[in-house]
C-alpha positions as CSV (number, residue, x, y, z in Angstrom):
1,X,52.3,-39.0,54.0
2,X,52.4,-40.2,50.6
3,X,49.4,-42.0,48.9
4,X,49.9,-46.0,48.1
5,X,50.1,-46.8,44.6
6,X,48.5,-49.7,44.8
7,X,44.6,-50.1,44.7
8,X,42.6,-51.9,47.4
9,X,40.0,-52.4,44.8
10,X,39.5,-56.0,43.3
11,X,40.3,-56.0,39.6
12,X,37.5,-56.6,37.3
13,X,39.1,-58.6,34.9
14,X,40.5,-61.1,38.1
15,X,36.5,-61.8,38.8
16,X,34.6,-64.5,38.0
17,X,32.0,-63.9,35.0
18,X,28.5,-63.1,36.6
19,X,25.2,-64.7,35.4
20,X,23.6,-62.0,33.5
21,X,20.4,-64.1,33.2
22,X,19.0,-62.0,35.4
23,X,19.7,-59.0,33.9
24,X,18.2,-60.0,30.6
25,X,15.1,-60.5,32.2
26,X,14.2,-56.6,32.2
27,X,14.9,-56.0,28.4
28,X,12.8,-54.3,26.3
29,X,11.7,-56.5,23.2
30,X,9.3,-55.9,20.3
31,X,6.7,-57.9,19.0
32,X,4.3,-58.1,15.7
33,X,1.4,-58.9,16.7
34,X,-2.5,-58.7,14.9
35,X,-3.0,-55.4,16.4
36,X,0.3,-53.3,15.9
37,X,3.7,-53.4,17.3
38,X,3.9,-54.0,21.0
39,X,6.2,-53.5,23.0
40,X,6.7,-56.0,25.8
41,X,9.5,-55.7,28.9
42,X,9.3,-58.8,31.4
43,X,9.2,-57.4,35.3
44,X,10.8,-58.9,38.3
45,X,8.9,-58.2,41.5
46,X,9.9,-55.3,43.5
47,X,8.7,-54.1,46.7
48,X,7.0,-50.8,45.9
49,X,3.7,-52.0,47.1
50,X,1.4,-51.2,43.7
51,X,-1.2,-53.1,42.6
52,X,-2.2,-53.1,38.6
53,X,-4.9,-54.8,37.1
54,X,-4.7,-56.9,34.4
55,X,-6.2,-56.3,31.4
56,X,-6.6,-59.5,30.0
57,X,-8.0,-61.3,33.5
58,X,-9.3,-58.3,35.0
59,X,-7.1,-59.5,38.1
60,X,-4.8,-57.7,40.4
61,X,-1.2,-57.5,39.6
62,X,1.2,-57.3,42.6
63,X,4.2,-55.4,41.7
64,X,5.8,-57.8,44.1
65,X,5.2,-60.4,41.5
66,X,6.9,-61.3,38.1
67,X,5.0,-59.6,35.5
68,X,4.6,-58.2,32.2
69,X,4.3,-54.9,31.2
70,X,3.4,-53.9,27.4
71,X,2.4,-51.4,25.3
72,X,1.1,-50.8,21.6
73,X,3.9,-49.0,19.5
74,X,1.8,-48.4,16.4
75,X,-2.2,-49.8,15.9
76,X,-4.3,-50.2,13.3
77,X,-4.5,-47.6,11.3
78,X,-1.1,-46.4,11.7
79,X,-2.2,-44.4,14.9
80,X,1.2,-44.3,17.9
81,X,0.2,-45.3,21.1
82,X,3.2,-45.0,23.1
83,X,4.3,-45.5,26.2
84,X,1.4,-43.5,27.6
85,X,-1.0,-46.6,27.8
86,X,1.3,-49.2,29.0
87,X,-0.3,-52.5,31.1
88,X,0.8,-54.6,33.5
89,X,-0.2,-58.0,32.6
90,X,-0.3,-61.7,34.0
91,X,2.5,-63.3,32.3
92,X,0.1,-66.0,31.2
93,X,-2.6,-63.8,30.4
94,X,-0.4,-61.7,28.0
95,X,0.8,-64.8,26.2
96,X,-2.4,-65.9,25.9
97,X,-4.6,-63.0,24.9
98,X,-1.5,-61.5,22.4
């Protein structure tokens, strides 16, 4: 029997726009800051069940919990951090303390 040639598929372009709030919320930005170049990526809670500490608070972090996570890109002295020391930080904290 021959295959329809129509699709059952909705067509993208038919949809309504989604909010992509949400997804900016995850992106990756980079900030100048007295002590290098950070760079800081906003978390949405997931349910993975970690627990970070904060370095500015010295407070647990619940990955279930909105958060901040950062990392120096260059410090003083030209040295690159990297990725490698990343922190997950309060939200407050991070605005605070940077």
């Amino acid at each position: 029997m021959p295959r329809s040639t129509s699709s059952r598929r909705r067509n993208k372009w038919h949809q309504e726009p989604r909010d992509i709030s949400d997804s900016l919320g995850g992106l990756r930005t980079n900030r100048d800051l007295p002590d290098g170049q950070w760079s800081v990526q906003n978390v949405a809670g997931n349910s993975s069940g970690k627990i970070y500490v904060c370095p500015g608070c010295g407070q647990d972090v619940p990955a279930a919990t909105p958060h901040v996570v950062a990392w120096r890109e260059t410090a003083a002295f030209g040295i690159e951090v990297g990725v490698g020391s990343r922190r997950h930080w309060h939200s407050r904290c991070f605005q605070k303390f940077r």
